[in-house]
C-alpha positions as CSV (number, residue, x, y, z in Angstrom):
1,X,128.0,154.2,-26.2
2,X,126.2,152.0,-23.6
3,X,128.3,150.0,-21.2
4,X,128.9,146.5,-22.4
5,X,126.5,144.8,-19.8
6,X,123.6,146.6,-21.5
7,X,124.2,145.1,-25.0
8,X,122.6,142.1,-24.2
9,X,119.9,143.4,-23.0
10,X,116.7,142.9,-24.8
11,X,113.0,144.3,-24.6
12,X,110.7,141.7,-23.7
13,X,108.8,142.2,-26.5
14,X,112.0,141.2,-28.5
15,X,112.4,138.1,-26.7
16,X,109.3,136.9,-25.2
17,X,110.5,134.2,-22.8
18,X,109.1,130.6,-23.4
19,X,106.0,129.6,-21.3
20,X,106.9,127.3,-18.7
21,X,103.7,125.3,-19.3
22,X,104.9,123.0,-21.8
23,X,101.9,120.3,-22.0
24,X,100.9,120.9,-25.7
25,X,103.9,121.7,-27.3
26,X,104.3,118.2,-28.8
27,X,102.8,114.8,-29.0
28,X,104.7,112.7,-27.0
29,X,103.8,115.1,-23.7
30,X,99.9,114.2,-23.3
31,X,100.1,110.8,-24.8
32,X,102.9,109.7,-23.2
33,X,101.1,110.8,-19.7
34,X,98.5,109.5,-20.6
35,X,99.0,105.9,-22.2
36,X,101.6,104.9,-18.7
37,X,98.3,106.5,-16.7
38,X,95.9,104.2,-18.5
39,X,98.2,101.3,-18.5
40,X,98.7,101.2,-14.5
41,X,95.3,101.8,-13.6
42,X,93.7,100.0,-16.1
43,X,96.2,96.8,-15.2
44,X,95.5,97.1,-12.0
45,X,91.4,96.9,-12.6
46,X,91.5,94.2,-14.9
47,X,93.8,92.2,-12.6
48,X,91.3,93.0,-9.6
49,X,88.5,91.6,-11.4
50,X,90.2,88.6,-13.2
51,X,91.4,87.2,-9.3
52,X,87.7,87.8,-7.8
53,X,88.8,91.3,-6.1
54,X,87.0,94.0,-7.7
55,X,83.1,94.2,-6.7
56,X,82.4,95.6,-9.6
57,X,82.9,94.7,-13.5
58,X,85.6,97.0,-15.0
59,X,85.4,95.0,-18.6
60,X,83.2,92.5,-19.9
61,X,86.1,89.8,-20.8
62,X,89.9,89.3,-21.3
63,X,88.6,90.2,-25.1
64,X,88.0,93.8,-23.9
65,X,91.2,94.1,-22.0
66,X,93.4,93.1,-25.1
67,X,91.4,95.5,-26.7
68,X,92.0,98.1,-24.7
69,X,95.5,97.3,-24.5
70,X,96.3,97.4,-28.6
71,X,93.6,100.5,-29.0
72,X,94.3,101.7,-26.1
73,X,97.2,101.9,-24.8
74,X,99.6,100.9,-27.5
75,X,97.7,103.7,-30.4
76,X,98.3,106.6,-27.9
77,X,102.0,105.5,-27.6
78,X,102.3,105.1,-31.2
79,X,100.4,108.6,-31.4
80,X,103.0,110.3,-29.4
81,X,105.7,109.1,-31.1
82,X,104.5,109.6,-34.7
83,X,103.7,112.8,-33.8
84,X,106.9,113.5,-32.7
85,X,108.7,111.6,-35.1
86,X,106.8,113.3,-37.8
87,X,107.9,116.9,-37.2
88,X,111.8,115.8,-37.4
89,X,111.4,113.6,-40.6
90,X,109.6,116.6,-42.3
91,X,110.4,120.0,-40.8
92,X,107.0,120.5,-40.7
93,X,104.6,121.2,-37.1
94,X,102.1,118.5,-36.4
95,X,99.5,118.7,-33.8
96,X,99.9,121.3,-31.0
97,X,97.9,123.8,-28.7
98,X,94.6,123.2,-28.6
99,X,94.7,120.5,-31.4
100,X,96.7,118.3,-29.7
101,X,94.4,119.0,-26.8
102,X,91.4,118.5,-28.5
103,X,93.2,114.6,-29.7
104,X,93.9,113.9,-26.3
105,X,91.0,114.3,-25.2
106,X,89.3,112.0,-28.5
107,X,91.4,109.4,-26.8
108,X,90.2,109.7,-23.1
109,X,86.6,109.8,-24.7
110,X,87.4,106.1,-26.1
111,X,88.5,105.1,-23.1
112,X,85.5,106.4,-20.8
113,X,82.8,105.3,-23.4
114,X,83.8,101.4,-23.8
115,X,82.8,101.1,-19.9
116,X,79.1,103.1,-20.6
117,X,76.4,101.7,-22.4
118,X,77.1,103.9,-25.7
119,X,78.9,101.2,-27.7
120,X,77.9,102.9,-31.2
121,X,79.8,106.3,-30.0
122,X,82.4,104.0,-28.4
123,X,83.1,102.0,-31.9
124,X,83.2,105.2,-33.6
125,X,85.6,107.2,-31.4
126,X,88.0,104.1,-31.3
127,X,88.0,104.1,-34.8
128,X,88.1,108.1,-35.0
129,X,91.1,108.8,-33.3
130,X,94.3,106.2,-35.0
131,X,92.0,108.3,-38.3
132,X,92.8,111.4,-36.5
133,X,96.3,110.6,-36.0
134,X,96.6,109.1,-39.4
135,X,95.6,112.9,-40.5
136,X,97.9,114.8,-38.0
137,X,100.9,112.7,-39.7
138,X,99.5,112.7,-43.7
139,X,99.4,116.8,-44.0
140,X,103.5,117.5,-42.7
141,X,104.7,114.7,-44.6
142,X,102.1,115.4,-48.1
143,X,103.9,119.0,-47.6
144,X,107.2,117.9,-47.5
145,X,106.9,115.3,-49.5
146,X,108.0,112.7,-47.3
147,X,106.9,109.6,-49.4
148,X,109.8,107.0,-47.6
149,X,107.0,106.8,-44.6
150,X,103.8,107.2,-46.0
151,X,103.7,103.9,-45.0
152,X,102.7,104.7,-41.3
153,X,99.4,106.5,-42.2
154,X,98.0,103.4,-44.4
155,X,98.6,101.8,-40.8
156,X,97.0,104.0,-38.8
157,X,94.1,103.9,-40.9
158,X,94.4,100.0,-40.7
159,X,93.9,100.6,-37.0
160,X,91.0,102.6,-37.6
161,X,89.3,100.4,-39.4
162,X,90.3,97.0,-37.1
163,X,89.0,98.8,-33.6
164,X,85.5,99.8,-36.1
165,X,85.0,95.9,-36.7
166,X,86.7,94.6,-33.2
167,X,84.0,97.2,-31.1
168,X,80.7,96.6,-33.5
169,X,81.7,92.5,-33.3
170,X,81.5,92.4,-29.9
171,X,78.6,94.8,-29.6
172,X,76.7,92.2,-32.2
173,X,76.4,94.6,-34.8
174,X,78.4,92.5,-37.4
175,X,79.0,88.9,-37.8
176,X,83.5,88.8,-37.0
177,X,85.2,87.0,-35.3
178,X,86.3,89.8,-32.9
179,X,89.3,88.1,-31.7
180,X,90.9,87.3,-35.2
181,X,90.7,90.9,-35.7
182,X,92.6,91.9,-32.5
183,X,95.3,89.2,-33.8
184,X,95.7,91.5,-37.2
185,X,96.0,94.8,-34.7
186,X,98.4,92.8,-32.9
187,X,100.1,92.4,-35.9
188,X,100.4,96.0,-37.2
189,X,101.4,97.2,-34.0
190,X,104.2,94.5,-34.4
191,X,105.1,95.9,-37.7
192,X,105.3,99.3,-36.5
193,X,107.9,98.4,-33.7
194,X,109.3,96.2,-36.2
195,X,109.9,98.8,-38.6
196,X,111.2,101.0,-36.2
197,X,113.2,98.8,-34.1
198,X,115.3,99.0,-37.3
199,X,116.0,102.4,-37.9
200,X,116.2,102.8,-34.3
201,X,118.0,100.2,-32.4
202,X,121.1,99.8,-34.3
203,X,121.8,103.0,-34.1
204,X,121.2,103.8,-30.9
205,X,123.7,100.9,-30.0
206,X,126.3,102.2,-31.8
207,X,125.8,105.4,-31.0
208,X,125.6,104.9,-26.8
209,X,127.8,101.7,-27.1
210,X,131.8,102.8,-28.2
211,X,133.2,100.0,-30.4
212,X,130.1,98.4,-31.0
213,X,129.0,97.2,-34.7
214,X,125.5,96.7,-34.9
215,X,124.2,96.7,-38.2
216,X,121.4,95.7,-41.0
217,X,121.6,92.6,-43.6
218,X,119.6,94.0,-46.5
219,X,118.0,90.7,-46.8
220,X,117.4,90.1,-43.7
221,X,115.5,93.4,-43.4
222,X,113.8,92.5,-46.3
223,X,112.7,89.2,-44.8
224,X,111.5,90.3,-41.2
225,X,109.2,93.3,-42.7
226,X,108.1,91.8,-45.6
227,X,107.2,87.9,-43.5
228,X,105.3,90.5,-41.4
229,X,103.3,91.7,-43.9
230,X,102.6,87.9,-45.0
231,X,101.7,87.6,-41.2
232,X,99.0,90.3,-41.0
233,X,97.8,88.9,-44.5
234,X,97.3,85.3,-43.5
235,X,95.8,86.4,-40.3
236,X,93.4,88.8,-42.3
237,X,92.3,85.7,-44.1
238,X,92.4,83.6,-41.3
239,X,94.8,80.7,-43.1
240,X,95.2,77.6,-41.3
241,X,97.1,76.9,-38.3
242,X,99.7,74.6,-39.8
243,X,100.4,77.1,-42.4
244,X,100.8,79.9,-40.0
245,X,103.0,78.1,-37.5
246,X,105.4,77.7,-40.0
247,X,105.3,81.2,-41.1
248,X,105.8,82.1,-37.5
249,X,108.4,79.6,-37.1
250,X,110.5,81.0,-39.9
251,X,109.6,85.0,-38.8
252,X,111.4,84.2,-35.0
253,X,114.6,82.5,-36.8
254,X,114.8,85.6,-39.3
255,X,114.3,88.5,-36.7
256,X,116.3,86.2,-34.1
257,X,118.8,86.7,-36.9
258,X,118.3,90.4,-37.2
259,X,118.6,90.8,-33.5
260,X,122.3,89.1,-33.4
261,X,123.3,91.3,-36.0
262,X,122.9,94.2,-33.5
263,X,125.3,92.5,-31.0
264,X,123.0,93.0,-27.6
265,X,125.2,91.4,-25.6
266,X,127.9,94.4,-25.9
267,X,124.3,96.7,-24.2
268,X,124.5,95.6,-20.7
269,X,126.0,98.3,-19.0
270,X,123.6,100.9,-20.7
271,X,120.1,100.3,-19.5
272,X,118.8,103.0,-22.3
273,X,119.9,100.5,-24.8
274,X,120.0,97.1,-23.2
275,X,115.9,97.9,-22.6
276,X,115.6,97.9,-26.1
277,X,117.3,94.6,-27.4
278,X,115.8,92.5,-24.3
279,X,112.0,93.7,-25.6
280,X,113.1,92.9,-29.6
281,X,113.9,89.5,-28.1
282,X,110.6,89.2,-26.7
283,X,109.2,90.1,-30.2
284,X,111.8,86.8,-31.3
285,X,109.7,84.4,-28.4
286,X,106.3,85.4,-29.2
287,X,107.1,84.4,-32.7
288,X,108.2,81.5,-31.8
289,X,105.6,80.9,-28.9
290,X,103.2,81.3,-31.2
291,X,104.0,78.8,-34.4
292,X,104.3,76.3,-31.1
293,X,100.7,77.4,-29.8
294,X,99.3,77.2,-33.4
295,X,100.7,73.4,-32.9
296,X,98.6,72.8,-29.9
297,X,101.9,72.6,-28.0
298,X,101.2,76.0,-25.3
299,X,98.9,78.4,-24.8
300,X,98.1,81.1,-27.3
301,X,98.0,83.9,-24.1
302,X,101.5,83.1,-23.2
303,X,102.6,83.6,-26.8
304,X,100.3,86.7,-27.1
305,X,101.4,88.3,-23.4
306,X,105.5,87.5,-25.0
307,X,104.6,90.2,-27.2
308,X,102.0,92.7,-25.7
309,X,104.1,92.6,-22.3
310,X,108.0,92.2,-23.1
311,X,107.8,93.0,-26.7
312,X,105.2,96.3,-26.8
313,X,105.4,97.1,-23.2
314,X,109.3,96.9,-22.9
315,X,110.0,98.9,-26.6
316,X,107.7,101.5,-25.8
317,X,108.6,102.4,-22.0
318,X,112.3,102.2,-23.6
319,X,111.2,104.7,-25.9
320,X,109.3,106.7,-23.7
321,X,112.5,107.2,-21.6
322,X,114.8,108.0,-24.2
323,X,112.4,110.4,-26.1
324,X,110.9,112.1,-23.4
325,X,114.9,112.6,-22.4
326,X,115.6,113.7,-25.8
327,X,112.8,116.2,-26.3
328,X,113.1,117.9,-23.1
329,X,116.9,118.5,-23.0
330,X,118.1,116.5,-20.7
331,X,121.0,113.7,-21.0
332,X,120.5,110.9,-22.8
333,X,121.5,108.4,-19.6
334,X,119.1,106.2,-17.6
335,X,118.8,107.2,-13.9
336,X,117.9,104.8,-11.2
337,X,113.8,105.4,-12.1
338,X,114.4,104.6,-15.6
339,X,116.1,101.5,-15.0
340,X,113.8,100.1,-12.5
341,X,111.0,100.8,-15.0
342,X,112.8,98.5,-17.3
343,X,113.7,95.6,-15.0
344,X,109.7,95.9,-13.6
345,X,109.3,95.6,-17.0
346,X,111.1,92.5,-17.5
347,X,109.7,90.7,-14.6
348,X,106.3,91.2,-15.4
349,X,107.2,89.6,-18.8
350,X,108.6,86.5,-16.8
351,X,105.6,86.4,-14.5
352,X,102.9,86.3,-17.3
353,X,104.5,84.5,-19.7
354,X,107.5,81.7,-18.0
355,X,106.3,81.5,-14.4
356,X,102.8,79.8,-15.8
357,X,104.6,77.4,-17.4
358,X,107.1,76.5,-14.5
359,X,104.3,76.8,-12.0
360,X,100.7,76.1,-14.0
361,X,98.9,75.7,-10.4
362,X,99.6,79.2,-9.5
363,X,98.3,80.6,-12.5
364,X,96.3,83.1,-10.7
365,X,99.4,84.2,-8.6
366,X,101.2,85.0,-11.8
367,X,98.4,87.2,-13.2
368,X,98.4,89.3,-10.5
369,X,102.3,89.4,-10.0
370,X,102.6,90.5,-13.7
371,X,100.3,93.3,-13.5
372,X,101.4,94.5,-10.0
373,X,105.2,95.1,-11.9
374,X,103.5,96.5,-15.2
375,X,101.4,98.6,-13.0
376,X,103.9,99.4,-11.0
377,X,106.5,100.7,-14.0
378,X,103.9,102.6,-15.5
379,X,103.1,104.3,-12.4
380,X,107.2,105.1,-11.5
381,X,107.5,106.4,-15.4
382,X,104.3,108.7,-14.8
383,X,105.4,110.6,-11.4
384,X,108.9,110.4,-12.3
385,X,108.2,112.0,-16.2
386,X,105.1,114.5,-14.9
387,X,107.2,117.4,-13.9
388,X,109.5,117.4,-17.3
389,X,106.4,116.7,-19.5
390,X,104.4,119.8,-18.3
391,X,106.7,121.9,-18.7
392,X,108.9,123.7,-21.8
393,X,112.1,122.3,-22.6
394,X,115.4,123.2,-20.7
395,X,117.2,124.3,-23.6
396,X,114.5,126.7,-24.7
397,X,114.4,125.0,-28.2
398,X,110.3,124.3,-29.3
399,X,109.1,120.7,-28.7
């Protein structure tokens, strides 16, 4: 009988052990990478050019920044989380290996051809890939017949076909009002967090905050998704501006609403919660920024940066965080990185969108401060996440 020691001993080819190259094992890896990559540098162009900096022209107008922002951006962090969201609501693998590769690199082709002359393969490669990630969501949950989210690849094909019409607009291909049609992507994106924001946040909250209560109003929830809907309907049809402020008006009180319900103020001693609430109460401001802009009253940007900068950019580097924390088995607590990332966050949502209106002379000087602390997160999130994302999980579990 062999001596205790050697019973757990096993042949490799028993056991092979885990690669340590961990890259393509799931979705969020690449597209997290690359979407905080893109964000920095590509902030930190646009913000070169836009002050007189750059001697060069990175984009043609603010047009194509917001574009790239929303297809961008936004659809690879959306990618990466459907992707990994996906697997766990289904049980079934979505894109890895050299699939995932070969999506990744679909996206970095978008983002390399809106700056060439190509802009037929640029429209159809930022329509191709929210397609392509539409697809890599459609087959695990069509097999496991996950019908409650189904939802999410009508979306994504939405996306598909908005960055189609946005890119050949502006190329002059088709008569549409290009900008109207980033407003809808804005939109969907909106629902998406929205959407998640409630699965997500309340339970996150209670689960990271003891004694907390945060919870759902059925018709409340009913409400803030389904005025949404309305929202990317009348923008569709472009209704009028009186009728949309109020339909704005009405979504901040209701998700306002829905946001008390989840009791923020008990967050503030856990950044990888408080991170969340504070960019859902952006999404509450650029509702109600924007029925006030509709009225002539401020400026559509500040009511669109409310949600692209605090709302977008704080959920998703929240979520970045915590998932990329989750899926590489380590704790689910904020280090010092992670919260400066958040407050950077914060303050480049206070630069673009409040310090105009306090200081409107030094409008300028508020552009550039707000992308210097976007840039700057995105950048601290990249080299802080790089080593855990490229490689295989600590707890030698797949993902």
């Amino acid at each position: 009988m062999p001596p205790p020691l050697l019973t757990i001993d096993r042949h490799p080819a028993e056991a092979p052990p885990r690669p340590a190259f961990g890259l393509w094992n799931l979705g969020f890896r690449p597209f997290y990478l690359l979407a905080s990559l893109f964000a920095a540098v590509s902030i930190l162009l646009w913000v070169a050019q836009y002050a007189g900096w750059l001697p060069f022209r990175y984009l043609q107008s603010s047009a194509w920044h917001g574009s790239e922002m929303l297809f961008g951006y936004a659809t690879a962090v959306v990618a990466g989380f459907l992707f990994t969201a996906a697997r766990n609501w289904t049980g079934q693998p979505t894109p890895r290996g050299a699939l995932l590769a070969a999506l990744a690199t679909l996206w970095l082709a978008g983002r390399i051809l809106v700056v060439t002359p190509w802009s037929v393969a640029a429209a159809a490669v930022n329509a191709a890939f929210p397609l392509a990630v539409a697809a890599g969501i459609a087959v695990p949950m069509l097999r496991a017949g996950n019908r409650r989210n189904y939802f999410f690849v009508g979306l994504l094909a939405g996306l598909g076909v908005l960055a189609l019409a946005v890119n050949l607009a502006w190329f002059g291909i088709i008569e549409w009002p290009a900008r109207a049609g980033l407003q809808v992507g804005l939109d969907v994106i909106l629902l998406i967090m929205a959407v998640m924001g409630g699965r997500v946040i309340p339970m996150f909250t209670n689960n990271g905050v003891p004694g907390t209560r945060a919870r759902r109003a059925p018709w409340i929830e009913k409400l803030a998704l389904g005025g949404i809907v309305l929202l990317i309907v009348a923008d569709l049809v472009e209704a009028p501006a009186p009728l949309l402020a109020i339909l704005c008006a009405a979504l901040a009180i209701v998700h306002g609403a829905r946001l008390w319900l989840w009791q923020p103020w008990r967050t503030l001693r856990t950044p990888l919660v408080w991170i969340l609430h504070a960019a859902y109460a952006w999404i509450v401001l650029h509702l109600a920024l924007r029925a006030l802009a509709l009225l002539g009253a401020v400026s559509p940007f500040l009511a669109t940066h409310a949600l692209t900068i605090g709302g977008i950019g704080g959920l998703t580097i929240g979520m970045m965080t915590r998932t990329a924390r989750g899926h590489t088995g380590r704790p689910l607590v904020a280090d010092r990185a992670d919260v400066t990332c958040y407050v950077l966050m914060m303050l480049a949502a206070l630069s673009r969108v409040v310090a105009p209106m306090l200081w409107p002379d030094e409008y300028v000087a508020t552009v550039v401060a707000a992308g210097a602390c976007w840039a700057a997160a995105f950048l601290l999130y990249f080299a802080a996440y790089l080593p855990w994302l490229l490689r295989a999980r600590l707890d030698g579990k797949p993902g």
